[in-house]
N, C-alpha and C positions, 0 to 999 in steps of 0.2 A: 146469436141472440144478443150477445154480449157488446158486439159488434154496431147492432141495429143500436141498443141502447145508447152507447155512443155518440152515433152519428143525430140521435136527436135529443142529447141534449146539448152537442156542441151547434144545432140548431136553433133550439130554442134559447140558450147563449147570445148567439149573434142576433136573433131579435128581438130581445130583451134589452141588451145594449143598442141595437139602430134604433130602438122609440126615443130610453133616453137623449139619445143624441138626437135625434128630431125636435124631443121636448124641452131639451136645453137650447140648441142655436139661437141664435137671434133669427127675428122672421123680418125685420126692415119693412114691415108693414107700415108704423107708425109713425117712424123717424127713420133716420137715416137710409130714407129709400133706394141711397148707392147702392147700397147691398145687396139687394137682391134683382140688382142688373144682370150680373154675369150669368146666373144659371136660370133668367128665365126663355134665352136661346136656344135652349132645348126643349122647349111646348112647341118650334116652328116644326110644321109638318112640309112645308115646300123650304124645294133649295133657293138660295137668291143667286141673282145677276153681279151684285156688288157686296161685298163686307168692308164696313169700316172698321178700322182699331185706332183704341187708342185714349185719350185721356178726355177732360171734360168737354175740350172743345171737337170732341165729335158728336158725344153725347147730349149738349145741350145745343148744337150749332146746325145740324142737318137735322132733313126729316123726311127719312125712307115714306113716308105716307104720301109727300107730298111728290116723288120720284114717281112712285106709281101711278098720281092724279096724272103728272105730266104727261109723261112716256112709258105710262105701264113698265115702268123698271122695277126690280124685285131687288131689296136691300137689305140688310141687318147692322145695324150698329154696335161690334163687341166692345165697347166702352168700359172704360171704368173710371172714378174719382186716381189723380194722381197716379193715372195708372202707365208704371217704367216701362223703359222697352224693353227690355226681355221680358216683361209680363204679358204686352201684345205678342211679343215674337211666340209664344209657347200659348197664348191663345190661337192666335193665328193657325200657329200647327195641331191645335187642337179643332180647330173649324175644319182647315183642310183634310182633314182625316174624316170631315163626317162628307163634305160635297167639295164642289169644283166650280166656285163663280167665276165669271168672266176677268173681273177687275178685283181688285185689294187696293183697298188708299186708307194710307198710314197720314195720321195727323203730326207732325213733328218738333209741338213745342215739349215732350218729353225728352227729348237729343239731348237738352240741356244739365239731366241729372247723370248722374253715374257710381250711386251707392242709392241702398234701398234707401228710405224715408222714416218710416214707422211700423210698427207691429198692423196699428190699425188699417191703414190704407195698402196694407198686405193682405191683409182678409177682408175687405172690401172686395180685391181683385183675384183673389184665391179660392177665398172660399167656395163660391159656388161655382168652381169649375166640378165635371162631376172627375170621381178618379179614373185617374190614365198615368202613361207614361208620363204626358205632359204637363199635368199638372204637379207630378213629386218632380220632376227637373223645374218649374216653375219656382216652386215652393224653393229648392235647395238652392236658387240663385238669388232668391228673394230674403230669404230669412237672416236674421240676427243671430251674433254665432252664441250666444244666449240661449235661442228659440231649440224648441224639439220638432223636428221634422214632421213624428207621428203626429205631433197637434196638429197639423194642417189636415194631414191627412185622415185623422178620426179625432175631428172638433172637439166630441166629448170630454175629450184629454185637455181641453183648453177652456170649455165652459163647464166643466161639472159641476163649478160653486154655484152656477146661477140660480139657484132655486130661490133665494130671499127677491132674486129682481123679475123672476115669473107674473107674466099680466096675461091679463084675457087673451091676447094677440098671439101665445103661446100655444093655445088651444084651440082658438079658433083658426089658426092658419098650420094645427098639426101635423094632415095628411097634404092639404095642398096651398097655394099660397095664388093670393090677386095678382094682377099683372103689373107693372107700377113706370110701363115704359110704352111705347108705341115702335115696337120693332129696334129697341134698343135707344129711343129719342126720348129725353126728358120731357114733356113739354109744358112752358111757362106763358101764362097768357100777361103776367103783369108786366108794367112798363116804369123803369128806372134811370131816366135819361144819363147818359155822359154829360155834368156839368162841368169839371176839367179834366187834362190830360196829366195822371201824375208825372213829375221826372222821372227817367229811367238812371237807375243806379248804375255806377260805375262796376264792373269787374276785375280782379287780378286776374284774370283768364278766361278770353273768351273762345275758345278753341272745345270742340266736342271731346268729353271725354273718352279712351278706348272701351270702355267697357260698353258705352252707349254706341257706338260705332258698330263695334264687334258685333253685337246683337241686330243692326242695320244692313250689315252684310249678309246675318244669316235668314233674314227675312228676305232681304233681295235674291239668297241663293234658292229658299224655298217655292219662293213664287216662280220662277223659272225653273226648278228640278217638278214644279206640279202643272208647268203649263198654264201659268193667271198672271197677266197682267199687271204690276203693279205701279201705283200712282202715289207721290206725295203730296200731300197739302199741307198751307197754315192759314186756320181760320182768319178773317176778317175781326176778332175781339184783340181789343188792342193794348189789354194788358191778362196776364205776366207781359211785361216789353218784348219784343220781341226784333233783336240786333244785327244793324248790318251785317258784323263779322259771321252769326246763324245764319242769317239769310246766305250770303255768299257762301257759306260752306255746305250750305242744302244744294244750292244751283251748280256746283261742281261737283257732287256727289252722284247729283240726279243725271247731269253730263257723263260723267264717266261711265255713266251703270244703262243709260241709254234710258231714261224713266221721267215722266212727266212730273214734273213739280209745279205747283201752284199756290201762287201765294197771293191768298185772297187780299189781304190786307192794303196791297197795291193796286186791286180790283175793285173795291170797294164801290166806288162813283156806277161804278161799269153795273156791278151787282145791284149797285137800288140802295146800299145799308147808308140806313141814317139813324144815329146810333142817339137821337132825342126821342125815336121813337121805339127802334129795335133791340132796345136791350132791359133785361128784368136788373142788372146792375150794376148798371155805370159804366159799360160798355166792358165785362170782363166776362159776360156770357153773352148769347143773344136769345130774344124770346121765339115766341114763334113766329111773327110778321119776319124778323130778322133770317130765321133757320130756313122758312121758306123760301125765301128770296135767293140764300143760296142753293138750297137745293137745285131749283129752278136754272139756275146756272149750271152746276156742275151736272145737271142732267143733260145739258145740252151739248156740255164736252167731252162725257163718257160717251154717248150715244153716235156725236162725229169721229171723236178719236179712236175709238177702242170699234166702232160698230153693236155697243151692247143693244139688242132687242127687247122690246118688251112683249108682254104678257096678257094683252088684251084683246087678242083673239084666242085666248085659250079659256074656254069656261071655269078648270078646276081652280087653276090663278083668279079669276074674276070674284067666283064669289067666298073664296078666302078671303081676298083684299078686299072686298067691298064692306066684309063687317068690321074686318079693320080701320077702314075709312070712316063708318059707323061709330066707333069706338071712339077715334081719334076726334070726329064733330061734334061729339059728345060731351069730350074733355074740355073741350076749349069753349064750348059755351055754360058747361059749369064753374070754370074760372073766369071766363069772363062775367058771368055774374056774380060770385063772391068779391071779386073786385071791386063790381064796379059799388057795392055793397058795403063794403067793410075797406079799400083800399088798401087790401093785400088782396090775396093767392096760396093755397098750399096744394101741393100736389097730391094727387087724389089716387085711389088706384080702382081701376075697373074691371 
């Protein structure tokens, strides 16, 4: 009896503390929609064809939606704001543990860091991973030697003050939360033309650091220890700059390792991007005219290169994607007319 009592109070213990912690986090409903990218890859009930990782230029630069319009391909976008490569890499191993898509394409202006960044764009890309292996070795390569480990891993430990900054968005997105992405794709309907091209700053070193390397290795060993394909790219957005000396050390990387690299930004003309009209701005993201244009592309070279298949002779595929499709034409003619309306755009979640 003693026993029973026990085991349900240290029950009712742990869910006492999981509400707090649910009532505390941040829900990214209202601002900083980053946040609540990462963990809403776990509502996908089918597996996909391709995952991208990687930082913002996957996230606002493709659009799994429009993969599927094409070529019935099946996508997901594990993206995140600033998000390092060991954060993809231990995403990545976090996806591959749930399925097995054909292809993986790593977007590679992240190469360029080689120390975490900030607490904040830590938990942007952490936090909603759910807990695993992967995400506490995530956390321990990510954090500041400041940071407590547990906080990643039981938030609570890291919002517990928040009560004075509790808003409605707390409560109403309690038990579950809107969706604020389209298969992991931001999508922006406003238009911010490229009026100039900043200079690119000089560097004292433009050679990949090892740490960012060493995580590029382990991604390339995964993908071949689980049988996936994998493929690099660099968007067509033409700033952070992005340097010869990168470029050439992408292309002898991707030689060595036997791995397709593409680098849009020299495709440009080829892909359609005209960046007075494709970009929300200034040519440092691209909108959706822009994203789809690549997609459209890069479907056409997964699907000769790799043989990836699509999806649109199979019914249970069809009419998942079609409300998603629903979803996605939805979004874009509600921002198209707050636009055209007010001459902004905010992203909306549906």
């Amino acid at each position: 009896m003693r026993f029973l009592k026990i085991i349900g109070f240290v029950i009712s213990f742990v869910l006492v503390i999981s509400m707090f912690q649910n009532l505390l986090t941040p829900k990214y409903m209202s601002d900083i929609y980053e946040g609540a990218m990462v963990g809403e890859y776990y509502k996908e009930t089918l597996p996909h064809d391709i995952i991208f990782i990687g930082d913002c230029e996957v996230y606002s630069n493709i659009s799994p939606i429009t993969l599927w319009e094409e070529k019935g391909i099946t996508s997901y976008i594990r993206g995140g704001p600033q998000q390092l490569v060991w954060q993809s890499y231990y995403i990545l191993e976090d996806t591959l543990s749930r399925e097995k898509p054909d292809v993986v394409v790593y977007n590679t202006l992240a190469l360029q860091y080689d120390q975490p960044d900030s607490e904040g764009y830590n938990r942007l890309n952490i936090d909603g991973m759910r807990l695993s292996a992967s995400k506490m070795r995530s956390v321990f390569a990510s954090k500041f030697d400041d940071e407590s480990m547990l906080s990643y891993l039981f938030p609570i430990l890291r919002y517990h003050g928040r009560w004075s900054e509790l808003s409605g968005d707390d409560l109403r997105y309690f038990f579950t939360k809107d969706r604020v992405t389209h298969n992991g794709y931001m999508l922006r309907a406003d238009v911010k033309p490229l009026e100039f091209t900043p200079p690119a700053p000089r560097l004292s070193d433009y050679n990949f650091g090892e740490g960012a390397l060493k995580y590029l290795y382990m991604m390339t060993a995964l993908c071949k220890e689980k049988g996936v394909e994998l493929a690099l790219v660099k968007s067509p957005a033409i700033w952070p700059h992005w340097y010869d000396q990168w470029d050439t050390q992408t292309e002898n990387y991707a030689r060595a390792n036997n791995l397709l690299y593409i680098n849009m930004l020299e495709l440009s003309d080829e892909i359609g991007i005209d960046l007075s009209t494709d970009t929300f701005d200034s040519g440092v993201h691209l909108n959706i005219l822009g994203a789809e244009k690549v997609s459209k592309y890069l479907g056409n070279v997964f699907s000769e290169k790799y043989g990836v298949r699509g999806h649109k002779d199979d019914q249970g595929y069809v009419e998942v994607w079609e409300r998603k499709v629903k979803d996605y034409d939805n979004m874009y003619e509600i921002q198209q007319r707050e636009f055209a309306e007010e001459g902004k755009v905010s992203t909306f979640t549906f």
